[in-house]
N, C-alpha and C positions, 0 to 999 in steps of 0.2 A: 372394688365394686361393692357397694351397700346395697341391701332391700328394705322397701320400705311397705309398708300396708298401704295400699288406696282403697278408697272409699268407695263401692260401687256407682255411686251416682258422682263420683268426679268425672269431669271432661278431661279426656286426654286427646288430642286435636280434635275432633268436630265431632268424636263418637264416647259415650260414658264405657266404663271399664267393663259393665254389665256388658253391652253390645260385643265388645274385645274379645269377650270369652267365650260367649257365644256362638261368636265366629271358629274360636280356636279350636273348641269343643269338635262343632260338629268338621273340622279340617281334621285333628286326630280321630276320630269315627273312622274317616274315610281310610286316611294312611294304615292305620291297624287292619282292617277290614281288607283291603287289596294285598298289605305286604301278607299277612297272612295266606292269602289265598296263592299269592304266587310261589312261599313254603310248602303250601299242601302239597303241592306237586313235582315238589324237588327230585326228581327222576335224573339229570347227570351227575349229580356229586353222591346220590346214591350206589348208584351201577358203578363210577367210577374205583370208588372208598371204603365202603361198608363191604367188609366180609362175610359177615353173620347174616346166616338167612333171616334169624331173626326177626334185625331189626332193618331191615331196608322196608321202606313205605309201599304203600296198595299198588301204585303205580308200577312199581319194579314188578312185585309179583303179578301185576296182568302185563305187561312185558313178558314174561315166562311163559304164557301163553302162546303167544306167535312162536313157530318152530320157522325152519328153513324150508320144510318142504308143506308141510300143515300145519292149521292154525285151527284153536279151537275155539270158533268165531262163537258160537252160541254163548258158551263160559266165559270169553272174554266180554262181550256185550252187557250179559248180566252185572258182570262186576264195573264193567263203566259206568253202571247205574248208579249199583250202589256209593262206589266212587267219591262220584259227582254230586250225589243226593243232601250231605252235609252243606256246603259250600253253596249250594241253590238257594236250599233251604236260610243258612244264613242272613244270605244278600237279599232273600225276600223278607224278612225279618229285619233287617236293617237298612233298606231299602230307602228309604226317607232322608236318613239320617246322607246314609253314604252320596245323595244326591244332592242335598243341601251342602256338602260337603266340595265337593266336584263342583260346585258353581258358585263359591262362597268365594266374596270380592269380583265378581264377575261382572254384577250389576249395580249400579249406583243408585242406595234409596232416599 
């Protein structure tokens, strides 16, 4: 397999190289942005794996929270706050991008 340089204003079927990347761009926005998000919350291979209190993620430790017989609902709420607050904040932050992303090749311009 060889690489070669193209020229951004080359046509490569009916779209120049510029449009290609473009597209590619905002398609890796989206995949980093979701795979990430679905990491944040990796809660069974934590509980499962991780011995050290350490390092098991936010999620495990509000899991800790809920007992069998009481739950310490105020404490645990608070910290689904905070939790979630990254991850919100992100997506509203990259919001644009991860949507143009989600519907990129979807429409014919």
């Amino acid at each position: 397999m060889t690489f070669r340089y193209y020229n951004p204003s080359e046509k490569i079927g009916d779209k120049t190289m510029e449009e290609h990347l473009r597209f590619a761009v905002a398609y890796w926005h989206t995949v980093s942005l979701l795979t990430s998000m679905f990491g944040w919350g990796d809660f069974i291979f934590s509980v499962s794996l991780l011995q050290n209190q350490s390092m098991v993620p936010m999620s495990v430790g509000l899991y800790y929270f809920v007992g069998h017989y009481t739950s310490s609902w105020n404490i645990l709420m608070a910290g689904s706050m905070i939790y979630d607050l990254i991850p919100l904040v992100v997506t509203i932050i990259a919001g644009k991008s991860l949507l143009s992303g989600l519907t990129v090749g979807a429409l014919k311009e």
